[in-house]
C-alpha positions in Angstrom: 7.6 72.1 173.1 10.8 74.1 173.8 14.2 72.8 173.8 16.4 72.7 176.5 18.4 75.6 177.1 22.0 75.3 175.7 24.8 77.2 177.6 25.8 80.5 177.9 29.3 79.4 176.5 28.1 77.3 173.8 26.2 80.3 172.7 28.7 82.6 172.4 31.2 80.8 171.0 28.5 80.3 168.1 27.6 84.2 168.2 31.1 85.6 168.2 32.1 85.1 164.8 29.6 86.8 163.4 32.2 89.8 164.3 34.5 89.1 162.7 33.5 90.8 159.2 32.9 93.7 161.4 36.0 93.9 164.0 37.4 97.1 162.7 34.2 99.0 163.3 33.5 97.1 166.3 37.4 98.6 167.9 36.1 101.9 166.8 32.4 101.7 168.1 34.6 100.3 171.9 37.2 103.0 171.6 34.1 105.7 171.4 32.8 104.2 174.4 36.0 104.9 176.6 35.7 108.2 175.1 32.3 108.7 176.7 33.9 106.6 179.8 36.6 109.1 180.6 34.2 111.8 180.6 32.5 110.8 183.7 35.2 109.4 185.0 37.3 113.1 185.1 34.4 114.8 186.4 34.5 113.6 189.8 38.3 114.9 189.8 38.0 118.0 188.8 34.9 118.7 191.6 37.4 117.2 194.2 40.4 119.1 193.4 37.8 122.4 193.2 36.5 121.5 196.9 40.2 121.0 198.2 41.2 124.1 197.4 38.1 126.0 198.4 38.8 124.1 201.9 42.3 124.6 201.9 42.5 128.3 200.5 39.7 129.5 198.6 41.6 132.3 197.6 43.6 130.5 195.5 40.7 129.7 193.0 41.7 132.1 190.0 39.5 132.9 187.4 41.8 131.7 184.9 42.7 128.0 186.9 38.9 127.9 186.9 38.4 128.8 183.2 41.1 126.3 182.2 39.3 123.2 184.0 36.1 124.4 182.7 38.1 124.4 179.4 39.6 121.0 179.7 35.8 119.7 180.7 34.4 121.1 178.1 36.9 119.9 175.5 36.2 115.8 176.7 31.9 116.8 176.4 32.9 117.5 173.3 34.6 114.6 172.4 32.0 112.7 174.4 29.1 114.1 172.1 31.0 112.9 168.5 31.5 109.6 171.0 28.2 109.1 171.6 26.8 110.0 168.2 29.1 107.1 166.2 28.0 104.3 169.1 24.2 105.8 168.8 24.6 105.5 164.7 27.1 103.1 163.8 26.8 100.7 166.7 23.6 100.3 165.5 24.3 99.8 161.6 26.7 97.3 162.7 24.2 95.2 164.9 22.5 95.2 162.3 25.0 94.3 159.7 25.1 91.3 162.8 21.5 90.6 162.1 21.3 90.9 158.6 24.3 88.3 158.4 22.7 85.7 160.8 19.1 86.2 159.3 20.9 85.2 155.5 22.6 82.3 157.4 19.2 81.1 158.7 17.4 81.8 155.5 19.8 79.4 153.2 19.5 76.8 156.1 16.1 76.5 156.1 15.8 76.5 151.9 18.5 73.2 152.8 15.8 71.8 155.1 14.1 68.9 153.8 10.5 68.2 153.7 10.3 66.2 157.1 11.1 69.1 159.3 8.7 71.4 157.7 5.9 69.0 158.6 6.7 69.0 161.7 7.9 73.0 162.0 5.1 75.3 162.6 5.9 78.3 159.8 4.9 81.0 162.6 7.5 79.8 165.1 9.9 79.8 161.8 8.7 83.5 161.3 9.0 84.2 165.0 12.8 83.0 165.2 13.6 84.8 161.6 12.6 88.0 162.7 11.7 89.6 166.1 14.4 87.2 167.8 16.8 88.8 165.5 15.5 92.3 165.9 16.4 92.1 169.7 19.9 90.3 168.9 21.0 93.3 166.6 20.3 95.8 169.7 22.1 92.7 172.3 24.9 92.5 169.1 26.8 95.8 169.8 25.4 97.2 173.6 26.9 93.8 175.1 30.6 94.7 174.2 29.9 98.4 175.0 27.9 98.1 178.0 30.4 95.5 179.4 33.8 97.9 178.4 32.1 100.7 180.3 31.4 98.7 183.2 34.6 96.8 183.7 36.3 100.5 182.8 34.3 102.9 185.4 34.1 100.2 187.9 38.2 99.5 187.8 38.9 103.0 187.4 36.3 104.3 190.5 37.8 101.2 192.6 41.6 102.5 192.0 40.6 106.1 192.8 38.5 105.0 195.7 41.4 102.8 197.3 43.8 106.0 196.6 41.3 108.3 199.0 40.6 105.9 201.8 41.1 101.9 201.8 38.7 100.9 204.5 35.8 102.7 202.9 36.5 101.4 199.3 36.5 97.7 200.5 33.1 98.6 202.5 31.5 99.1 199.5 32.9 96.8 197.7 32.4 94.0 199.9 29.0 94.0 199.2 28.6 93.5 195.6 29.8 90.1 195.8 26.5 89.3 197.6 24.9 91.3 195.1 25.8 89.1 192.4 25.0 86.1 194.1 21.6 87.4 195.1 20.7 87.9 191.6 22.2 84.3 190.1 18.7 82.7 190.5 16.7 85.3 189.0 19.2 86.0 186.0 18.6 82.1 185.6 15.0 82.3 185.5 15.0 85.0 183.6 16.4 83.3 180.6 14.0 80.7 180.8 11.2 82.6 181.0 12.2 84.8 178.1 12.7 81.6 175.7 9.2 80.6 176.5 8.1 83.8 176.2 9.4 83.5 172.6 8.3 80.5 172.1 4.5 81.8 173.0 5.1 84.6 170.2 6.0 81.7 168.0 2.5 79.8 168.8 0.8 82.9 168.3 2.0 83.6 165.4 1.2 80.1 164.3 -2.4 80.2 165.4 -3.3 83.6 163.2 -1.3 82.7 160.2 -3.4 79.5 160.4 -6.8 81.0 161.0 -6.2 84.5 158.6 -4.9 81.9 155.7 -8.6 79.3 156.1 -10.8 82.8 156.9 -12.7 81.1 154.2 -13.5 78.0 155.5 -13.6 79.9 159.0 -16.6 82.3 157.0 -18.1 79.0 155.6 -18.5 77.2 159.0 -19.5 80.5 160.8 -17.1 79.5 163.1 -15.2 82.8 163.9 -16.2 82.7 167.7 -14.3 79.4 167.5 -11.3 80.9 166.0 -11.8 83.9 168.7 -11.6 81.4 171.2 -8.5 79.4 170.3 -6.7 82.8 169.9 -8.0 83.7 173.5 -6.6 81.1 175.1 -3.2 80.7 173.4 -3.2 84.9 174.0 -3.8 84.1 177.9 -0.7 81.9 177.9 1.4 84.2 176.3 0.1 86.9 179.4 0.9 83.9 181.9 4.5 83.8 180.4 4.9 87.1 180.5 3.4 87.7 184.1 6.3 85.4 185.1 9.1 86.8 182.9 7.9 90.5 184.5 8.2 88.2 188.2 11.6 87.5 187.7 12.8 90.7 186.3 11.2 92.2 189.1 12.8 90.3 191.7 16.1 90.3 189.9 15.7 94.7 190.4 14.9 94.5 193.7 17.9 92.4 195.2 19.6 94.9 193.2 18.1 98.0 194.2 18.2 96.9 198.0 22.4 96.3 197.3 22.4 99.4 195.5 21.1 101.8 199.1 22.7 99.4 201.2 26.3 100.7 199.3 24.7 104.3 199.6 24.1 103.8 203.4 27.3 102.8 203.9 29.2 105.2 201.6 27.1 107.9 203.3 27.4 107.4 207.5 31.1 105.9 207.3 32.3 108.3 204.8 30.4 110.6 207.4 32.3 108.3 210.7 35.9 109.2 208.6 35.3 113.0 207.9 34.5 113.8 211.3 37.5 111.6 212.6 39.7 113.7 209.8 41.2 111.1 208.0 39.3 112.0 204.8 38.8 115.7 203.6 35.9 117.5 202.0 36.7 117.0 198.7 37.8 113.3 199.6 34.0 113.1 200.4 32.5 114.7 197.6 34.4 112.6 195.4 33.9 110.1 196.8 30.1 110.6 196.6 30.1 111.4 192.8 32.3 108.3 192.2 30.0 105.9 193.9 27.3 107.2 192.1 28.9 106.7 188.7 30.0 102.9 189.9 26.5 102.6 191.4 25.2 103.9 187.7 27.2 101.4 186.3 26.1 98.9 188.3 22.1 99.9 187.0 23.2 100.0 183.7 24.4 96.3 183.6 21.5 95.5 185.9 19.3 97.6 182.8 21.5 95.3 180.4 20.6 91.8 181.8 17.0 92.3 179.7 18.5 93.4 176.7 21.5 90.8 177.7 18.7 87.8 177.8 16.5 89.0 175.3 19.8 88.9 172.7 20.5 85.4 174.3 17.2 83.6 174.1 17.0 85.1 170.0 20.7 83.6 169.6 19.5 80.4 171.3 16.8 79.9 169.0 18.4 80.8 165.9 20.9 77.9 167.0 18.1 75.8 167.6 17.2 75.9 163.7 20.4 76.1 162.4 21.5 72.8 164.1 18.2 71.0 162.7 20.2 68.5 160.2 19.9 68.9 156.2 18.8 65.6 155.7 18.6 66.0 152.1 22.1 66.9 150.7 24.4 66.5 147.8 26.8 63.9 149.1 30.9 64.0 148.5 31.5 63.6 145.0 28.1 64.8 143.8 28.3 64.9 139.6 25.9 66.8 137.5 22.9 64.7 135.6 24.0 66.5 132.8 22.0 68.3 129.8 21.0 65.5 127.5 19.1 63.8 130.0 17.2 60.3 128.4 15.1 60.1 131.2 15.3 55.8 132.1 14.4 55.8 135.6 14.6 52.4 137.5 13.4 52.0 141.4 15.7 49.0 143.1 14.1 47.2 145.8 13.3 50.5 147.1 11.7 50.8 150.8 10.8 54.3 152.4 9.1 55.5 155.6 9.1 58.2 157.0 11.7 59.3 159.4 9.0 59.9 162.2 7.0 56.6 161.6 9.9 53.6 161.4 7.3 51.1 161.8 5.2 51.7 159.2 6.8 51.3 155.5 4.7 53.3 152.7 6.6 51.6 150.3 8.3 48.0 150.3 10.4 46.4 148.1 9.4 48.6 145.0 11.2 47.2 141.3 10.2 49.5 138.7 11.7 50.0 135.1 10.7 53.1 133.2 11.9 53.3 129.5 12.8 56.7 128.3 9.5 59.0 126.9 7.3 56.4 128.5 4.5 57.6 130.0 3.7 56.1 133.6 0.5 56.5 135.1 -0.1 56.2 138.6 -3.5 54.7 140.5 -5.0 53.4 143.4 -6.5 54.4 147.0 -5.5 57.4 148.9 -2.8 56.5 151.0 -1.1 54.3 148.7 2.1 55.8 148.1 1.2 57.2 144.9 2.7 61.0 145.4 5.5 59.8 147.5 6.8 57.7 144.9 6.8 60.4 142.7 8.7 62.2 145.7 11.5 60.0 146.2 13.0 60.6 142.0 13.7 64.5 142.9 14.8 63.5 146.5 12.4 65.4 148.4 13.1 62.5 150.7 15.5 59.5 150.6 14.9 56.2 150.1 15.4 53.9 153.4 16.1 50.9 151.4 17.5 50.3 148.1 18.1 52.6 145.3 16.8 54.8 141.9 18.6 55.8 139.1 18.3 57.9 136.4 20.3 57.3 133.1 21.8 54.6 135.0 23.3 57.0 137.5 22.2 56.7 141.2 20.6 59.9 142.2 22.2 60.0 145.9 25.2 60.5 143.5 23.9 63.4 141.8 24.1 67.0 142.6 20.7 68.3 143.8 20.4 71.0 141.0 20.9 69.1 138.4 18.7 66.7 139.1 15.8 68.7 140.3 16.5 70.7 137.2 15.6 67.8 135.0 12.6 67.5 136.5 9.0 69.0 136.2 5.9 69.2 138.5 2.6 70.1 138.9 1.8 69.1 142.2 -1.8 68.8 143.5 -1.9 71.7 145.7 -1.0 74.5 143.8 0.9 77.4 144.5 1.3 80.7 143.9 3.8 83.4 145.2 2.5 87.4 145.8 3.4 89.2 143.1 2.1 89.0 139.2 0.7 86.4 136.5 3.9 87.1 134.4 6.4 86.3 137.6 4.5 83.6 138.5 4.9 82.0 135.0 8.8 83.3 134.7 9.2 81.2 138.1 9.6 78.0 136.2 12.5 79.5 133.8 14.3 82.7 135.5 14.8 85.4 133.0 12.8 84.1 130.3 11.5 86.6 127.8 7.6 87.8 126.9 7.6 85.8 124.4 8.3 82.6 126.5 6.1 82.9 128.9 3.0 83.9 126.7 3.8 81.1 124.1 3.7 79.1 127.7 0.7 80.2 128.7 -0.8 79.5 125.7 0.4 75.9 125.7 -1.1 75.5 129.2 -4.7 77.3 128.0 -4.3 80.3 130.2 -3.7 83.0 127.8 -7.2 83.6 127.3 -8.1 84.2 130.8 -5.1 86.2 131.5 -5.5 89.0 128.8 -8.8 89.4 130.0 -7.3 90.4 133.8 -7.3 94.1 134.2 -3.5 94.6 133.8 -3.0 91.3 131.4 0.4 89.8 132.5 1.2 92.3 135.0 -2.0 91.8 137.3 -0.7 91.3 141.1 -2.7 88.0 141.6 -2.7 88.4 145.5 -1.2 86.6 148.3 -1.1 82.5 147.1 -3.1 83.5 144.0 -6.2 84.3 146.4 -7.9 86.9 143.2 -7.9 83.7 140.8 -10.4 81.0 140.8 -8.7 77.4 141.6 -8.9 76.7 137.9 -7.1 79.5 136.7 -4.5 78.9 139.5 -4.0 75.6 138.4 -3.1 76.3 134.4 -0.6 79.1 135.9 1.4 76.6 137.7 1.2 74.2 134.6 2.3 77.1 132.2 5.2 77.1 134.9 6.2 73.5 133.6 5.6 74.5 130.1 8.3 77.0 130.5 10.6 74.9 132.3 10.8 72.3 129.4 11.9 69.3 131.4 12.4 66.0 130.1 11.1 64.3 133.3 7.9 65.4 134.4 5.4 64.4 137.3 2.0 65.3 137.2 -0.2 64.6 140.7 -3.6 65.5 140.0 -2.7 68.0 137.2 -5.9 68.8 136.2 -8.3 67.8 139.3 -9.3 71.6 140.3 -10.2 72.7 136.0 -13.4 72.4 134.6 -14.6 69.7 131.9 -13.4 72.0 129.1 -10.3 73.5 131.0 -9.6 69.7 131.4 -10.1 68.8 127.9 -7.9 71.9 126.7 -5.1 71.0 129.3 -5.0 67.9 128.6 -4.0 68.1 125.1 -1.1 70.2 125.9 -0.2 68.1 129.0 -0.1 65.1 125.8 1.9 67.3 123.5 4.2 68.0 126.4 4.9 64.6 127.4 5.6 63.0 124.1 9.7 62.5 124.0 9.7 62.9 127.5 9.3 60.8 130.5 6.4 61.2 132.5 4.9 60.5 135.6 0.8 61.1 136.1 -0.8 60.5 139.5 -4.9 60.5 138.7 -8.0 59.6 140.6 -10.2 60.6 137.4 -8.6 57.4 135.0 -10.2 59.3 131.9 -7.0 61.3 131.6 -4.6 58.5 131.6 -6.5 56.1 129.3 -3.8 56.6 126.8 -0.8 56.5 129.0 2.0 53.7 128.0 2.0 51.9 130.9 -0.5 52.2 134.0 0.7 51.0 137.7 -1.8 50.4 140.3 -0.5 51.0 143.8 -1.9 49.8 146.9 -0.7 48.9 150.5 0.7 46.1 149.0 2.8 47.7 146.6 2.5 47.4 142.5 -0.3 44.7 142.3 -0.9 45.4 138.6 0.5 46.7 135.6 -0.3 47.1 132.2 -1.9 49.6 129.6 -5.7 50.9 130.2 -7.2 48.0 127.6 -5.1 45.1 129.1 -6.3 46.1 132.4 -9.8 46.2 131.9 -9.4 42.9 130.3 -7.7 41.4 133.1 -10.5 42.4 135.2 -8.8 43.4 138.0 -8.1 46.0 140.7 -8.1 48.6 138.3 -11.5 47.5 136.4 -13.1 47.4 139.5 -12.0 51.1 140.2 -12.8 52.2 136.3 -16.1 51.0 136.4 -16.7 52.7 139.6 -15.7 55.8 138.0 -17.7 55.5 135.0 -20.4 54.6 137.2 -20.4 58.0 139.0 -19.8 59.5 136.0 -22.7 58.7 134.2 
């Protein structure tokens, strides 16, 4: 669901300093639009004085007086032409200097975000606000201060040079546009609203074909692409319903402005007519007077041309507010201090409670005491559900704890600085992933600028080296978007070689080896137990062969930590943790 919409004000008070880098070229780019003001504003002048004098005494018109206006027009279409091409060029590198600013802004906030709003964030509607909104607020960025210079300018200016060839006429016309205005304040409200939901539908859209293009395979599996065509049909109707009533409003928003627009026409037309017959104007009073009401009534359909741009720019501004105020709930707090380098790795949980910021009623973990000696190796089992990997997610702070407290090396880690303590930290995480681009950056991810060297001796600790100097470009093969050309086996020693690079001295290990073969396991394994010795380490496992040898095994349920002990005392006690070792040897055999 959309927000509600935030107002005008608020916005641009959060939009306007984003000039200020830029003011200097943003005086320039408005100075070039008076230029290209005055232009039009002089030609209507030098018509009337031509017409004047052909009325008064035609013979009067020299060649020369002639040439020298032409001269003097000619010079400022000039100047108009350099005008036009810096606000044509420049304006444009300058919105999107705008653009490029806000779009860093947005980028760094959302790599603050914590976990909690991504599961509830859609990444298309992420994508949607990161770039197409911001397209249309580079092109909002500079025409807004233009298009409303010019205006204020040729509407001030045509007023004062109306007034000064006949008063009553003048405040005719302008009499009406008051009513104008006021005809148009519902639609330019509706407008707005319609063009955030009309983004907000691009969002969903996006959403819906990210989801379906990124499971084609289990769409292909299923045979369910008709499925998929249908979902996409109907949010692709919506999206035509939202835009059937943006186009609705924009439409009626034109015509209350075109009717305005001949009514002032009318009016200029059969008065300024009534006046010229009655002699208190002249013909070149009228001709003027025609040419200036068509530039103000130009103006007038520029800003009316504007209002989409205007609203467009708006409704992207909005929703790049709309992320930006999202809270970092995960942050280093005042007085943050380093971990440090020569990290022990003794981790203790306090009386440590979490749930989840969206679910206050139901705890996932409850009054938690743990004490893990440094090196020791912690194994974590029990039913899905448990707590198991969330546990694991509380020591790096990928959440916070609600209750109580964990320390590392006896210092809190609310009173450490993110970095530092994600930096002492390793993890090969269940799902694995993999960015677009190579085997070799892929490996290099887990210690930037390593050498060759590194991240082959890496490889070769995680068994992968085999399988990659068999690709067709070794190191170098492009592995496709998330890994997509390697088999889930494959995948999963890359991101482990990531952790042998890395060199920790914490690591956590959920379901390291659940997607490798028997003898990718076996071969893993043994450099998963050379890698852990001297370090702390944390293994979530659902096949308990791997963590037979691990110092210290905690079974997590619902309940919390209901036993505890190594694999032998365990079995001996007979226990939860029998019960589930048997059934694994059971389906084992």
């Amino acid at each position: 669901m959309s927000q509600p919409r935030m107002k005008l004000s608020h916005l641009l008070k959060r939009f306007l300093p984003y000039y200020r880098k830029y003011r200097g070229e943003m005086v320039f780019d408005l100075f070039c639009a008076l230029m290209t003001t005055a232009c039009e504003i002089i030609f209507p002048l030098i018509v009337r004085a031509i017409t004047n004098q052909a009325v008064e005494d035609y013979t009067a018109i020299t060649a020369g007086w002639v040439l020298k206006l032409g001269g003097v027009y000619l010079l400022l279409r000039i100047i108009d032409a350099a005008a036009n091409y810096f606000m044509q060029y420049w304006g444009h590198v300058t919105g999107t200097k705008l653009e490029t600013d806000m779009r860093t802004d947005l980028f760094a906030h959302l790599q603050q975000l914590s976990f909690s709003y991504y599961n509830s964030t859609k990444v298309g509607q992420i994508m949607a606000r990161i770039t197409s909104d911001l397209f249309d607020v580079t092109e909002f960025a500079h025409h807004c201060p233009e298009e409303i210079l010019i205006a204020l300018v040729k509407i001030t200016a045509s007023f004062v040079i109306l007034v000064g060839v006949n008063v009553p006429l003048t405040l005719m016309v302008f009499a009406l546009m008051p009513f104008m205005f006021i005809g148009t304040r519902y639609f330019r409200r509706k407008m707005r609203d319609a063009f955030k939901e009309t983004r907000h539908q691009v969002g969903e859209i996006n959403a819906q074909v990210e989801d379906s293009l990124l499971g084609i395979r289990v769409v292909k599996s299923f045979a369910n692409e008709e499925i998929e065509k249908a979902k996409f049909g109907t949010g692709n109707q919506t999206f035509f319903r939202c835009k059937k009533k943006r186009y609705l409003y924009m439409a009626g928003f034109g015509t209350v402005t075109r009717f305005f627009d001949g009514l002032m026409y009318i009016v200029v037309v059969v008065a300024g007519a009534l006046f010229l017959a009655a002699g208190k104007i002249t013909v070149g009073d009228y001709t003027a007077y025609l040419l200036y009401i068509t530039t103000l009534l130009n103006s007038v359909r520029r800003i009316v041309d504007f209002t989409e741009q205007f609203q467009n720019g708006m409704t992207g501004v909005e929703r790049f507010c709309e992320i930006m105020d999202a809270p970092v709930e995960i942050h280093d707090n005042p007085g943050a201090v380093d971990l440090g380098k020569d990290v022990q790795g003794e981790i203790v949980f306090e009386h440590v409670g979490f749930h989840y910021s969206d679910d206050t009623a139901h705890e996932v973990l409850s009054n938690v005491d743990l004490h893990v000696r440094p090196g020791q190796n912690v194994a974590l089992v029990g039913p899905s559900g448990a707590g198991k990997t969330t546990l694991c997610n509380l020591i790096p702070r990928f959440y916070d704890v609600t209750s109580g407290r964990i320390t590392v090396d006896g210092k809190d880690i609310q009173g450490l600085t993110l970095h530092s303590l994600r930096n002492a930290i390793g993890m090969v995480q269940q799902e694995v992933y993999l960015f677009s681009g190579s085997v070799k950056e892929n490996i290099a991810y887990g210690k930037p600028g390593a050498t060759d060297e590194e991240i082959i001796l890496a490889a070769k600790r995680a068994g992968a080296h085999e399988f990659i100097v068999r690709l067709p470009n070794g190191y170098d093969t492009y592995i496709g978007e998330r890994g997509v050309k390697l088999s889930g086996g494959q995948k999963q020693r890359l991101s482990i070689a990531r952790v042998f690079l890395k060199n920790p001295p914490i690591l956590i290990l959920d379901e390291a080896t659940s997607a490798l073969d028997n003898e990718s396991e076996l071969l893993v394994q043994k450099s998963l137990e050379e890698l852990a010795k001297g370090r702390t380490t944390f293994t979530i496992a659902h096949r308990l062969t791997t963590i037979r040898n691990a110092d210290v095994i905690w079974v997590l349920t619902e309940k919390g930590i209901e036993e505890m002990g190594t694999h032998d005392e365990l079995i001996r006690k007979g226990g939860i943790y029998a019960s589930l070792y048997s059934m694994y040897s059971g389906k084992a055999a």
